[in-house]
Structure formats: structure tokens, C-alpha cells
C-alpha positions as CSV (number, residue, x, y, z in Angstrom):
1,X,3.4,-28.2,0.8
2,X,4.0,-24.7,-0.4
3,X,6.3,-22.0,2.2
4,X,4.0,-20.7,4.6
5,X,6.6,-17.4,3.9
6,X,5.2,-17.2,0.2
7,X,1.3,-17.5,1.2
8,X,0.5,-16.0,4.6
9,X,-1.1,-13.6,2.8
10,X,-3.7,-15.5,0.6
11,X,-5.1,-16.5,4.3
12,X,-8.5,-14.9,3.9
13,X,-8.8,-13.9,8.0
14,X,-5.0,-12.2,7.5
15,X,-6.0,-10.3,4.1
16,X,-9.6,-9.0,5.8
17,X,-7.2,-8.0,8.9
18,X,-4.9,-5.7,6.8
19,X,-8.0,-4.6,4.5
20,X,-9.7,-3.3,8.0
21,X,-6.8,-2.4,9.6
22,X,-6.2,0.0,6.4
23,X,-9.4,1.2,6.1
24,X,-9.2,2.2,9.2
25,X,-6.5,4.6,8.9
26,X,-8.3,5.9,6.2
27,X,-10.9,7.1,8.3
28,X,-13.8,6.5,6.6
29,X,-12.0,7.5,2.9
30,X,-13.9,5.0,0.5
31,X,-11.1,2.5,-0.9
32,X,-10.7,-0.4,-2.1
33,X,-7.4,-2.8,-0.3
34,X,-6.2,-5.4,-2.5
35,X,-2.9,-7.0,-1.7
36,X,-1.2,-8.6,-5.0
37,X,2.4,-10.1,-5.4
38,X,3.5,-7.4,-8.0
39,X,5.4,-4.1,-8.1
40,X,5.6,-2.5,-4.7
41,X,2.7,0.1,-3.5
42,X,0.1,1.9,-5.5
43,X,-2.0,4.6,-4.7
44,X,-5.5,5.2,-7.3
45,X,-7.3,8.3,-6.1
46,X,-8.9,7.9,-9.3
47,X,-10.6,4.3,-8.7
48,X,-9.9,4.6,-5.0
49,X,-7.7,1.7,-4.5
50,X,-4.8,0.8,-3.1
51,X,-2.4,-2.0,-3.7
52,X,0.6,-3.3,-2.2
53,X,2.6,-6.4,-2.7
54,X,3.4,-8.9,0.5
55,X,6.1,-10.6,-1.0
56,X,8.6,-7.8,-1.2
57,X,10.5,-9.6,1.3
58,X,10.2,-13.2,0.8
59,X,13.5,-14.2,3.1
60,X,11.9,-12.6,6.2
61,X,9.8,-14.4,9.0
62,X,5.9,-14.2,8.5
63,X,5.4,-11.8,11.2
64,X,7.8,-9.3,9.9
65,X,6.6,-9.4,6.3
66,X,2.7,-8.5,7.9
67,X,4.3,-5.6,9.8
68,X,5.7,-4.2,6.8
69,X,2.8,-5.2,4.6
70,X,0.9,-2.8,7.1
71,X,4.2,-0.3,6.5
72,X,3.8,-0.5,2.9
73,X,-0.4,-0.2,3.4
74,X,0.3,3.4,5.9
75,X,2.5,4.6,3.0
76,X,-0.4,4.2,0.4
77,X,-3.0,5.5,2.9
78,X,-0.5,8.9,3.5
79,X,-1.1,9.5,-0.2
80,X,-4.8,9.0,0.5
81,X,-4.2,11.4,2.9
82,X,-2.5,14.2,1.8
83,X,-1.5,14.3,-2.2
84,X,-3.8,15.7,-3.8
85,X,-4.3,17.1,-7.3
86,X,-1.7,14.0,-8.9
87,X,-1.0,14.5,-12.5
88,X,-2.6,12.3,-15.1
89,X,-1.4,8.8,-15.8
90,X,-0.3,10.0,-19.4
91,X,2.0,12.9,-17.8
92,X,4.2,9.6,-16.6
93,X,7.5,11.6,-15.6
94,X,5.3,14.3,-13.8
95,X,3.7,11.7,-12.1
96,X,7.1,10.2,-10.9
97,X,8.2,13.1,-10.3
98,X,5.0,14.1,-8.0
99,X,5.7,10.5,-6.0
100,X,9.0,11.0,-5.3
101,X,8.3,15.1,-3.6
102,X,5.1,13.1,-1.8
103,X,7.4,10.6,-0.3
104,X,10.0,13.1,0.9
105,X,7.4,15.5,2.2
106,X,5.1,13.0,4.2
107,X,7.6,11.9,7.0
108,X,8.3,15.7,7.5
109,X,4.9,16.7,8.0
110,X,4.2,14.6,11.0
């Protein structure tokens, strides 16, 4: 039997919770949720989606690794929010660059 810790996720009721409970905060923003075990958060305005990986911290209970799944979704959804103009994919460091000023200036601006 494989560690309820490493799948809670795949559960189809759970993923449709945290897709709603995202699109919610999105109020009505047209995205696609998709929760994937790789890297940590994306954020598409291009194809509208936005990723985030549920097995960034596979040693916590189940219940804490939802709440910061839905941490990890409200980050994503900020940049939804409020970054706009974000440099091409092929302008890499200036996208970086663009995340890391994005990060810092959310939690200020609330």
C-alpha cells in the first residue's frame, strides 16, 4: 500500500477541492489548476495556468501539506492577481528577476 503522505493529492474529491477553492480566489480570472509533483509554483498568464507541486513537503502530516498546497496555490493566484506585463520566457534572467521583485512586493501590498 503506497504512503497516504505521497498520494493525498491524486484523490480526485481533494484535487477538485483545491482547483475550486483556487479558482475561487481568482475571482472569476479564467485558469486552469493542475497540481503536479514537480518544481515548486508556476504562474502562465500566457496559457492561464497554474501549477503547484504537493509533495514539497513529503515528511509532514496530510493535513498540513493541503494547507500549504493551498499556500503555494494563493501565491500563484497573487501573480494572477497583480504581475502584470511579465517578460518573455526567452528573456529567462529578466523573468527571474521580475519573480523575485513580485514576490517581495506582494506581501507588502496587502
Amino acid at each position: 500500500m503506497a504512503d497516504q503522505r505521497q498520494i493525498w493529492w491524486l484523490w480526485r474529491l481533494t484535487n477538485e477541492r483545491l482547483s475550486k477553492w483556487a479558482l475561487a480566489l481568482l475571482s472569476g480570472r479564467r485558469y486552469t489548476i493542475r497540481l503536479q509533483p514537480e518544481g515548486t509554483g508556476t504562474h502562465s498568464p500566457l496559457t492561464r495556468l497554474i501549477q503547484v507541486n504537493p509533495q514539497l513537503f513529503p515528511e509532514q502530516p496530510v493535513d498540513v501539506q493541503f494547507r500549504l498546497t493551498q499556500g503555494l496555490l494563493a501565491h500563484e493566484c497573487g501573480h494572477a492577481w497583480f504581475t502584470c506585463d511579465w517578460p518573455d520566457q526567452s528573456e529567462n534572467i529578466l523573468q527571474e528577476l521580475a519573480n523575485i521583485l513580485e514576490d517581495e512586493r506582494a506581501p507588502r501590498s496587502t
